[in-house]
MDAnalysis code that builds the backbone (N, CA, C; Angstrom):
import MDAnalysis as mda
import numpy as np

u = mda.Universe.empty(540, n_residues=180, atom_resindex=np.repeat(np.arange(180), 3), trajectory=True)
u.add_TopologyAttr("name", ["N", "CA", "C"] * 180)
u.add_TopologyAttr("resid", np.arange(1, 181))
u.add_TopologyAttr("resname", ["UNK", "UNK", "UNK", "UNK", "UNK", "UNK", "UNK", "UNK", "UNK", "UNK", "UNK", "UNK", "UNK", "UNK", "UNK", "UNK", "UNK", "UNK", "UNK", "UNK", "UNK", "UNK", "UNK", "UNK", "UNK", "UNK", "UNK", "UNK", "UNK", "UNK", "UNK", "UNK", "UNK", "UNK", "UNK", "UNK", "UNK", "UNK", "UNK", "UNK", "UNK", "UNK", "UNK", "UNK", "UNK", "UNK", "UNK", "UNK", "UNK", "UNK", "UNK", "UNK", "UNK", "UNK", "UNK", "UNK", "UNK", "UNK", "UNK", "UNK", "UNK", "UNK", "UNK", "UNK", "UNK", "UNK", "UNK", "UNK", "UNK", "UNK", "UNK", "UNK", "UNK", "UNK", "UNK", "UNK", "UNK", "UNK", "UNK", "UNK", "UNK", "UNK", "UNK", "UNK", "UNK", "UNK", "UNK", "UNK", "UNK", "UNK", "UNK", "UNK", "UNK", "UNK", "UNK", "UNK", "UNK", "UNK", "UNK", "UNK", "UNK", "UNK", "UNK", "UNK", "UNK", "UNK", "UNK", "UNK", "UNK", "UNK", "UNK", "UNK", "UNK", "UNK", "UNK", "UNK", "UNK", "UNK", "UNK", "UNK", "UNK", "UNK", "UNK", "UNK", "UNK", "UNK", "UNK", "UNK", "UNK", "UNK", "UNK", "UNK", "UNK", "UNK", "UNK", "UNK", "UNK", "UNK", "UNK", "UNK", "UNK", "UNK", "UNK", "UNK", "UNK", "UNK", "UNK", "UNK", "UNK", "UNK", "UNK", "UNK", "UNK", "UNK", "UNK", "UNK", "UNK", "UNK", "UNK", "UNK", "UNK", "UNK", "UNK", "UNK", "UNK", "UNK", "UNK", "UNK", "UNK", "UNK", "UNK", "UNK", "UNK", "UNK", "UNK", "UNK", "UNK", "UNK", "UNK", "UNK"])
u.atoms.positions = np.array([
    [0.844, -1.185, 0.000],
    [0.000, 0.000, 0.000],
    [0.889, 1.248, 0.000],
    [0.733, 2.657, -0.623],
    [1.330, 3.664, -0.630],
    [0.746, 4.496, 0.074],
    [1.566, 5.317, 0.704],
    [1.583, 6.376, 1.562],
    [0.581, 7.295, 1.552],
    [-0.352, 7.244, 2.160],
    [-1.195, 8.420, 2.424],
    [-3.143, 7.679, 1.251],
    [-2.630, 6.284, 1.036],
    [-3.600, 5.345, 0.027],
    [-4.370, 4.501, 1.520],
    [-3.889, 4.370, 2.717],
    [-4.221, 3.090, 3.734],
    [-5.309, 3.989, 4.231],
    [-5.944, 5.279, 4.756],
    [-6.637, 5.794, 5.351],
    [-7.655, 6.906, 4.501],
    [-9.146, 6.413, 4.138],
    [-10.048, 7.401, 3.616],
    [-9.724, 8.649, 4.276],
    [-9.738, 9.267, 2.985],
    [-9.606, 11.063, 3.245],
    [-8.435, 11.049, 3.910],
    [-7.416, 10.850, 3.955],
    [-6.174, 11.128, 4.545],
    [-5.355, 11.898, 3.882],
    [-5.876, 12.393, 2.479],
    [-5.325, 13.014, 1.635],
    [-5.761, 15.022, 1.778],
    [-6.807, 14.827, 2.464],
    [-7.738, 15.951, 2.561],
    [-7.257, 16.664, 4.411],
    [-6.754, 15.523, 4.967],
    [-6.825, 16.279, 6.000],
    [-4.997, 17.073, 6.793],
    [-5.254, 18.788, 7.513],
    [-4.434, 19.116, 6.955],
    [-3.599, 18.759, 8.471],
    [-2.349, 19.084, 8.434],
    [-1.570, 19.128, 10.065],
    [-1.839, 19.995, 10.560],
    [-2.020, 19.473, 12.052],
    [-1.735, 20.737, 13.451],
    [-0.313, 21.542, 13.297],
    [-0.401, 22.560, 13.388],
    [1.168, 23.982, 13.800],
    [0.303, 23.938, 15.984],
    [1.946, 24.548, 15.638],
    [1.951, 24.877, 17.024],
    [1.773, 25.998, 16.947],
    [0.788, 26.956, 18.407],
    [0.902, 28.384, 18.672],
    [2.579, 28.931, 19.339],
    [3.191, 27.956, 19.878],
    [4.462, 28.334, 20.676],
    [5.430, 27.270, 20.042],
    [6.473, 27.745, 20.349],
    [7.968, 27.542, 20.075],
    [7.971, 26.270, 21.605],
    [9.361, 25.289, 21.529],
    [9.676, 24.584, 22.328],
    [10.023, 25.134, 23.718],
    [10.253, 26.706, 23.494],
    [10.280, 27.336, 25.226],
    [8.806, 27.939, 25.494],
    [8.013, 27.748, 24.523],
    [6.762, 28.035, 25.252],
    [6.207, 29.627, 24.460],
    [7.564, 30.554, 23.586],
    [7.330, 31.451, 23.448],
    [6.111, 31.082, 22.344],
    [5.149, 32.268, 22.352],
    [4.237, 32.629, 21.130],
    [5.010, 32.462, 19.623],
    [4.567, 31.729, 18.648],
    [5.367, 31.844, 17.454],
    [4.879, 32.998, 16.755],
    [3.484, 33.748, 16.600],
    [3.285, 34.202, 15.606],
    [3.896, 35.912, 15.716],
    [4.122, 36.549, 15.280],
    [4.371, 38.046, 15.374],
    [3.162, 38.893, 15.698],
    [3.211, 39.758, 16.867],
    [2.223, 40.375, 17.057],
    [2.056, 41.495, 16.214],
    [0.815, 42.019, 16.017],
    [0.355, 43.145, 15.511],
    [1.187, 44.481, 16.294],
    [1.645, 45.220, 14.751],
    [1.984, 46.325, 16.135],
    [1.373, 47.256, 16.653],
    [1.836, 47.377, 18.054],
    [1.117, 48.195, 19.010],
    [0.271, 47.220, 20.078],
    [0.335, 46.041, 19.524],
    [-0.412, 45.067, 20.633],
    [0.504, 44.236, 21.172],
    [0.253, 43.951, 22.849],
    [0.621, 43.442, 23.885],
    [-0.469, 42.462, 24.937],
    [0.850, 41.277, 24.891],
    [0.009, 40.590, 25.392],
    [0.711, 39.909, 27.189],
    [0.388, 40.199, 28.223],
    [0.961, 40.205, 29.512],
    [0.165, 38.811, 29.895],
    [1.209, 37.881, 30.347],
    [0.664, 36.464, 30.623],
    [0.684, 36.977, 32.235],
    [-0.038, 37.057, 33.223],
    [-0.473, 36.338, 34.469],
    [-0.644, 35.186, 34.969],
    [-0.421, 35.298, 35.892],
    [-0.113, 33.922, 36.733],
    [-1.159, 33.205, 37.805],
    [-1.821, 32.359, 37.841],
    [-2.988, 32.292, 39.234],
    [-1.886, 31.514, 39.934],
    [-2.252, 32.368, 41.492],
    [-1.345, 31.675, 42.621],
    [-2.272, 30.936, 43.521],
    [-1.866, 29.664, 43.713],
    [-3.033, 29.241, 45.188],
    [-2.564, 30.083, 46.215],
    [-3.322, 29.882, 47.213],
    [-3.097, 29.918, 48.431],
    [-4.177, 29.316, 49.274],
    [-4.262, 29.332, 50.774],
    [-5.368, 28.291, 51.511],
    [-6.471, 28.773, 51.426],
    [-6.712, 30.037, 50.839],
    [-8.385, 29.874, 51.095],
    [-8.944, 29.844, 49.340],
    [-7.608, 29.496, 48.160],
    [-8.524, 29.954, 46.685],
    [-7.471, 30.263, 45.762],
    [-7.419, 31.011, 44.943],
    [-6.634, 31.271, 44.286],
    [-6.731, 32.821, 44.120],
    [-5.657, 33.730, 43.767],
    [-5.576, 35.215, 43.407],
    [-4.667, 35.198, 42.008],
    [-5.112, 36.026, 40.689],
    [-4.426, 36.579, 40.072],
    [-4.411, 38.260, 39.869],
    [-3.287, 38.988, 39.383],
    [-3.292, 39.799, 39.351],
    [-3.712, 39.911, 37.808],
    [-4.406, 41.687, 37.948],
    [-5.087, 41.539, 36.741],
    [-4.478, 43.276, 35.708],
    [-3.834, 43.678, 36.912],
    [-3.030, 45.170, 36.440],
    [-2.503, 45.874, 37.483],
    [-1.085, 46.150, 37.154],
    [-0.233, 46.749, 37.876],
    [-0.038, 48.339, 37.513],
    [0.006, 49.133, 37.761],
    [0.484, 50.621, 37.332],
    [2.056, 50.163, 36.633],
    [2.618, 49.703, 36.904],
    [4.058, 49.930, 36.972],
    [4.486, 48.760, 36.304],
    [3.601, 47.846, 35.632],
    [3.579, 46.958, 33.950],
    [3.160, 48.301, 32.713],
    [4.627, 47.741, 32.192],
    [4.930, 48.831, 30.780],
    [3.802, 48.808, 29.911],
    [2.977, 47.428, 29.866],
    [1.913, 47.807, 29.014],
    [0.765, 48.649, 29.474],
    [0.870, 48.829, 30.479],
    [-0.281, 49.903, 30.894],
    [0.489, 51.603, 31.342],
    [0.999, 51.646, 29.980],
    [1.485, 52.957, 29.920],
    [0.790, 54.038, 30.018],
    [-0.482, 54.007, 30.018],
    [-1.785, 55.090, 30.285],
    [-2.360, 54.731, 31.531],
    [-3.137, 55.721, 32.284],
    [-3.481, 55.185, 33.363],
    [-5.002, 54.787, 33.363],
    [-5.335, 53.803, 34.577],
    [-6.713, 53.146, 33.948],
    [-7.952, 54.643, 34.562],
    [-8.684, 54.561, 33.816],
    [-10.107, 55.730, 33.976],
    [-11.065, 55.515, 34.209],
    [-11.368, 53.830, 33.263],
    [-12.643, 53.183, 33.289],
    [-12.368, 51.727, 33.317],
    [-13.301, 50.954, 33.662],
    [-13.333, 49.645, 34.052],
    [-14.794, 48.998, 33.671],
    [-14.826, 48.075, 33.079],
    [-16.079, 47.664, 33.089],
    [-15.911, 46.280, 33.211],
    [-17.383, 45.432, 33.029],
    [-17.211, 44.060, 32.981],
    [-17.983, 43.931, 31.696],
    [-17.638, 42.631, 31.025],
    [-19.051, 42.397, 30.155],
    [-18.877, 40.589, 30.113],
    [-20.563, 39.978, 29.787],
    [-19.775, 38.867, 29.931],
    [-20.683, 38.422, 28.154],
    [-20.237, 37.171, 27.819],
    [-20.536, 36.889, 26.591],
    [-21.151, 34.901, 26.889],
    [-22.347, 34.935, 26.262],
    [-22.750, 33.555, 26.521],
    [-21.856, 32.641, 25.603],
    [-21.984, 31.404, 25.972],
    [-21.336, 30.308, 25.461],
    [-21.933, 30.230, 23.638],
    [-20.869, 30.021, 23.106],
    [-20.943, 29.967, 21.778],
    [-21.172, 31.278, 20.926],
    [-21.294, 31.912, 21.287],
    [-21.473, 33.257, 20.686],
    [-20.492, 34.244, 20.523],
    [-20.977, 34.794, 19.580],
    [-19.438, 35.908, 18.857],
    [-19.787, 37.122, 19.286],
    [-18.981, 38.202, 19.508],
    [-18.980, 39.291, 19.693],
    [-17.687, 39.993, 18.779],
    [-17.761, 40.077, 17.729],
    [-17.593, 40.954, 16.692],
    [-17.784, 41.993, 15.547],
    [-17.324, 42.664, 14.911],
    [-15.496, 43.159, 15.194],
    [-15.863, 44.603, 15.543],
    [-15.499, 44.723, 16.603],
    [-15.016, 46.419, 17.107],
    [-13.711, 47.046, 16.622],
    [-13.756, 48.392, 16.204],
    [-12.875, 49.055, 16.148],
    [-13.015, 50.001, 16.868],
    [-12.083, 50.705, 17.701],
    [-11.741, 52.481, 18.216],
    [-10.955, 52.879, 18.032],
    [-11.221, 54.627, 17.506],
    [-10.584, 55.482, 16.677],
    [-9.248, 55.964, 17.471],
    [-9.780, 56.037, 18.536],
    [-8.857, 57.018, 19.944],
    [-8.043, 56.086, 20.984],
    [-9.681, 55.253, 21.644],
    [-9.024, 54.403, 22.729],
    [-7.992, 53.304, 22.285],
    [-7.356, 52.776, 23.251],
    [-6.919, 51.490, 24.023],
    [-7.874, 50.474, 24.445],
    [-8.395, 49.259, 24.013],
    [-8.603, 48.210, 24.863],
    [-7.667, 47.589, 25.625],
    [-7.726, 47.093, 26.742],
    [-7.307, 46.563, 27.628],
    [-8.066, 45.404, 28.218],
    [-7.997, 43.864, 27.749],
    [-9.219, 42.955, 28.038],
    [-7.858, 42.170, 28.804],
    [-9.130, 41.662, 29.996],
    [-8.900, 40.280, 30.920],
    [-9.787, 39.355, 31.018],
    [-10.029, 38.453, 30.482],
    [-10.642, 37.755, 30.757],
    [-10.523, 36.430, 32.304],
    [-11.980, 37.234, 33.134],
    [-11.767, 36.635, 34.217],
    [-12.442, 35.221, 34.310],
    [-13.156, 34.807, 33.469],
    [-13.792, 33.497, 33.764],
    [-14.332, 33.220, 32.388],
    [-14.251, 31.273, 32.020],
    [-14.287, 31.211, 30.672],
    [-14.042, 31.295, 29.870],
    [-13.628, 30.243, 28.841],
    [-12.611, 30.117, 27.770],
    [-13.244, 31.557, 26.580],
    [-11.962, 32.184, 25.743],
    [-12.336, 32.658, 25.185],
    [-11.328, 32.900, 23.959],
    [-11.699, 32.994, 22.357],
    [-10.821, 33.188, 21.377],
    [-11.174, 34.539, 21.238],
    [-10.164, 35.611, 21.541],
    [-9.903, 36.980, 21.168],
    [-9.182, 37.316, 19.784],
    [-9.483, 37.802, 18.442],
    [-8.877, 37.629, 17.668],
    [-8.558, 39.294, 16.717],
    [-7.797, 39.625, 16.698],
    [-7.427, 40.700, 15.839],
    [-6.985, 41.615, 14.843],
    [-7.247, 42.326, 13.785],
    [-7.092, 42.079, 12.708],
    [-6.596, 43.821, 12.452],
    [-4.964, 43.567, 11.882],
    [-4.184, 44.925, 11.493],
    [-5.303, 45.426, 10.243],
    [-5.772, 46.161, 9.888],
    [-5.995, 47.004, 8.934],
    [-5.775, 48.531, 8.904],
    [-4.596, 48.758, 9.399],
    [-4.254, 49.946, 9.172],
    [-3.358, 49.938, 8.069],
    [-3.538, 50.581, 6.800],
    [-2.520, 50.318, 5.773],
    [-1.031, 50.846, 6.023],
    [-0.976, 51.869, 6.693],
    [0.074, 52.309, 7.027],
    [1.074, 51.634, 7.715],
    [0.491, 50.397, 8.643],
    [1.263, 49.545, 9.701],
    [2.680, 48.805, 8.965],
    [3.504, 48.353, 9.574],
    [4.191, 47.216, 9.227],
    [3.660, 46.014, 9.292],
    [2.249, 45.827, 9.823],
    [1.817, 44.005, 9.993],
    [0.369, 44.660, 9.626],
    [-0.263, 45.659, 8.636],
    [-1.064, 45.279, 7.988],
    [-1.293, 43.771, 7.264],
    [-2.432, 43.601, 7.308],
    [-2.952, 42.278, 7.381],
    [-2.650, 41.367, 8.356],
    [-2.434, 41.237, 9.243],
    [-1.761, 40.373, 10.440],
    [-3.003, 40.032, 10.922],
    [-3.222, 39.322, 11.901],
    [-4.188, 38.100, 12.264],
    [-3.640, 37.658, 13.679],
    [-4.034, 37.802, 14.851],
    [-3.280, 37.388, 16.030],
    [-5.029, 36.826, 16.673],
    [-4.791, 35.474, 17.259],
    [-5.629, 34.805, 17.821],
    [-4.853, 34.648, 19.448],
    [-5.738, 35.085, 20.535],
    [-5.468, 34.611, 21.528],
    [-6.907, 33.825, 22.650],
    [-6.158, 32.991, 23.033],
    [-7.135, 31.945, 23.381],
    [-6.786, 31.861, 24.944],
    [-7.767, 32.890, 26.024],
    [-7.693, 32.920, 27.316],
    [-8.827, 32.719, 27.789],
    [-8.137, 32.122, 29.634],
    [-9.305, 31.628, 29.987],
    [-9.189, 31.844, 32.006],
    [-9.453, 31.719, 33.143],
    [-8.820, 32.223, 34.072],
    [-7.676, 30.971, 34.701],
    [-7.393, 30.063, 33.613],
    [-6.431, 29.156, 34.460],
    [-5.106, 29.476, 33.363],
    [-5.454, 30.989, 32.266],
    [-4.128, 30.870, 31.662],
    [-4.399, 32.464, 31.148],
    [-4.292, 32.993, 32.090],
    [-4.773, 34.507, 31.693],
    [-3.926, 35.475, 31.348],
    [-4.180, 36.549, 31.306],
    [-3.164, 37.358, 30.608],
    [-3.964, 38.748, 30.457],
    [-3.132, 39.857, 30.420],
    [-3.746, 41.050, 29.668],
    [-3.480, 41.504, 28.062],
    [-4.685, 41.557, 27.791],
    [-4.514, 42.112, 26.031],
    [-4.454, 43.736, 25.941],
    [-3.733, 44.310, 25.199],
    [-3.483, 45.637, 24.822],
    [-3.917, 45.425, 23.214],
    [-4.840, 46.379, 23.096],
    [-5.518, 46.406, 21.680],
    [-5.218, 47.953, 21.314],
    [-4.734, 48.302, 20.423],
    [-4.740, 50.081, 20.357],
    [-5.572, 50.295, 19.519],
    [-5.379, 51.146, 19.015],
    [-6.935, 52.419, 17.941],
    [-6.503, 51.610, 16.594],
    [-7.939, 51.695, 16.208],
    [-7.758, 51.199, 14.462],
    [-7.731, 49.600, 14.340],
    [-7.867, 48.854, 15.214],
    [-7.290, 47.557, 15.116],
    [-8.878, 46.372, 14.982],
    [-9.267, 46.072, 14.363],
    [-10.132, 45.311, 14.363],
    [-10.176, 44.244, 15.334],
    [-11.098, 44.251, 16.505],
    [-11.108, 42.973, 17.400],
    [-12.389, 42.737, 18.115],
    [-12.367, 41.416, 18.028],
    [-13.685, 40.838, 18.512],
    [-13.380, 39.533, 19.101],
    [-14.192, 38.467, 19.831],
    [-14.046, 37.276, 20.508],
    [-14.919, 36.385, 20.398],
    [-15.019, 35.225, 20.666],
    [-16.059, 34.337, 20.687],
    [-15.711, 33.211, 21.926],
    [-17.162, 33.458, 22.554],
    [-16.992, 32.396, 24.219],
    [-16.820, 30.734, 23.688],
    [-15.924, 30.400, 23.253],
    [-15.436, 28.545, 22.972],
    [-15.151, 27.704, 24.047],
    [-15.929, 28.286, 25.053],
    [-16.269, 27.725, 25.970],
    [-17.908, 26.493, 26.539],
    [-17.960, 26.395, 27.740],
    [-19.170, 26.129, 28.002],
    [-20.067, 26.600, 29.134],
    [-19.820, 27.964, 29.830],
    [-20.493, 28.628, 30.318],
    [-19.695, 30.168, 30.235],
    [-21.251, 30.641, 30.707],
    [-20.533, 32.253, 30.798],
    [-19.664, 32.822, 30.420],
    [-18.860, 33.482, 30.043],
    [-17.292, 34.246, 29.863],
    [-17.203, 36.167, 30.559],
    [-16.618, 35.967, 31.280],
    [-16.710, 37.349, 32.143],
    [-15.333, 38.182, 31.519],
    [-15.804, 39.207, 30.843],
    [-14.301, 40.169, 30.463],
    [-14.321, 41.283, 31.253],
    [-13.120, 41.721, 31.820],
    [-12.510, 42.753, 32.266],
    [-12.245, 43.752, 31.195],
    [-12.579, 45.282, 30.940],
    [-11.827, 45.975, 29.789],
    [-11.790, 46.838, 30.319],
    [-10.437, 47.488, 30.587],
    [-9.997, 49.225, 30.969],
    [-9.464, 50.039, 29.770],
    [-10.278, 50.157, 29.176],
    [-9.741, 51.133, 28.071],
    [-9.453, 52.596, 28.316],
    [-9.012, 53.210, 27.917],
    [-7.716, 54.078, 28.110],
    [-8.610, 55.412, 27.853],
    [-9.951, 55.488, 27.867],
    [-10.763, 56.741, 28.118],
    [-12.324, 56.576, 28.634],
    [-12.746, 57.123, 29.124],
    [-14.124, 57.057, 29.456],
    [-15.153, 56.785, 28.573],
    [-16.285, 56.150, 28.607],
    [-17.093, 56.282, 27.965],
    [-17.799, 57.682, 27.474],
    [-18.287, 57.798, 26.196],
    [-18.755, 59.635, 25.579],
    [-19.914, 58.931, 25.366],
    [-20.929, 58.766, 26.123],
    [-22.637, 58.557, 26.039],
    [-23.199, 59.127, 24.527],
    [-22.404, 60.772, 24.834],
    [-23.093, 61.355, 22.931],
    [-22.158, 61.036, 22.060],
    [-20.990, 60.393, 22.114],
    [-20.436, 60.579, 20.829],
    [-19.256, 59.253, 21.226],
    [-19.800, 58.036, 21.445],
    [-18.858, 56.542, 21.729],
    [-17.840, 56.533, 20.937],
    [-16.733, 56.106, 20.949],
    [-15.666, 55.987, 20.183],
    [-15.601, 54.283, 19.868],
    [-16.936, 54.320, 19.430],
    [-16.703, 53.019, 19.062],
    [-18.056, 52.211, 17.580],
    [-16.672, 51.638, 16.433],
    [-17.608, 51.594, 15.691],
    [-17.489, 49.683, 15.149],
    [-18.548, 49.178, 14.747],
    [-18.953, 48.434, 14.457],
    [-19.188, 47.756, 13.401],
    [-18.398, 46.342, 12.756],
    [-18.769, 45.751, 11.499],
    [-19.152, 44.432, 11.917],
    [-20.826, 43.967, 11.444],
    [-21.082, 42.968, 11.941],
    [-20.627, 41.595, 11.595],
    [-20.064, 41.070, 12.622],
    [-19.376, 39.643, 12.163],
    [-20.687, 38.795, 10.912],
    [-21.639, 38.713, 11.198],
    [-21.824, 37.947, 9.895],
    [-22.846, 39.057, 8.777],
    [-22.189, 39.942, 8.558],
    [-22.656, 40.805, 7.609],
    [-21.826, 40.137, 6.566],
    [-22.400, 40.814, 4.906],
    [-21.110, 40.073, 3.740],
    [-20.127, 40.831, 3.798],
    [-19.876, 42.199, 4.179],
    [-18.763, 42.908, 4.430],
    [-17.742, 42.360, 4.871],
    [-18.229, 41.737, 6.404],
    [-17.124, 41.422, 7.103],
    [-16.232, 40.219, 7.169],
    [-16.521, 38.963, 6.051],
    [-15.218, 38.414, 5.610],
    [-14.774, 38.658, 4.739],
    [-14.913, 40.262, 4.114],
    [-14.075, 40.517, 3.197],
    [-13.605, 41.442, 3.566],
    [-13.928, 41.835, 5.156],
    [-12.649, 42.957, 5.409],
    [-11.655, 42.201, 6.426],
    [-12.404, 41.448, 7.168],
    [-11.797, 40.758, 8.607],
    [-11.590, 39.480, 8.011],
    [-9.658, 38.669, 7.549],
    [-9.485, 37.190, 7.330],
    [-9.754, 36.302, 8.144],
    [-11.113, 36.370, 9.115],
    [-10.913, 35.028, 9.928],
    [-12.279, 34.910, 10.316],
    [-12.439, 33.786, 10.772],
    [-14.143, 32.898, 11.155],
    [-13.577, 32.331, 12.005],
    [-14.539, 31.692, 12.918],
    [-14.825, 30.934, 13.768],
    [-15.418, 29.938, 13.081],
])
């Protein structure tokens, strides 16, 4: 028998890549201007504590103003946001979640770039999203998903700095390269 002839459809199906390198680092190149701060959960006797922002972590080079929570049900997308001005700043405190982001600034060096991050509170981290950057998430989980976001200005009730392409509009896989 020849190679890749012993197993139906074995011809069709493609290989796993790794997200990290053999020390664990991230392989793909981040978008620039985005940062991603891995946290740590520590036990201790009554639970566990992670930290979720320090003043004095370089990625939170602005200081925080606003804080919110939002949470997103299981299976469901919440995409793609852009802001003109702000900073996102997401933590996700509970519940798996694929955060995914998309350079379209033509001007960038990683126009077109594509960065998927996949957090959850047993592997958390802070995301730094800056202005212009297309990003949205989907809960690939199986309950709830609770996000943390301190973005880097207050909410403007009359005039939000925040605009909207709906993930399943026809627009938006022809501006944003990626699906769920």
């Amino acid at each position: 028998m020849t190679a890749g002839k012993d197993v139906v459809g074995l011809d069709s199906l493609v290989a796993k890549t790794s997200a990290v390198d053999a020390t664990g680092a991230l392989k793909h190149a981040p978008i620039s201007g985005v940062a991603f701060r891995p946290t740590r959960p520590v036990a201790h006797e009554d639970g566990v504590v992670t930290e979720v922002a320090r003043t004095v972590w370089d990625e939170l080079d602005l200081p925080i103003v606003h804080v919110h929570l939002t949470t997103t049900l299981p299976g469901r997308v919440r995409a793609w946001g852009l802001h003109r001005t702000s900073t996102d700043r997401l933590f996700v405190v509970r519940g798996l979640v694929s955060i995914v982001l998309f350079d379209g600034r033509l001007a960038s060096p990683t126009y077109g770039f594509v960065n998927e991050f996949r957090v959850n509170e047993r592997i958390p981290g802070l995301l730094i999203i800056p202005p212009d950057i297309y990003h949205g998430w989907k809960n690939i989980g199986t309950d709830e998903a609770f996000i943390i976001n301190m973005p880097t200005s207050t909410y403007d009730h009359d005039h939000p700095d925040a605009l909207d392409l709906a993930y399943d509009s026809p627009l938006a896989s022809e501006i944003v390269p990626f699906r769920w």
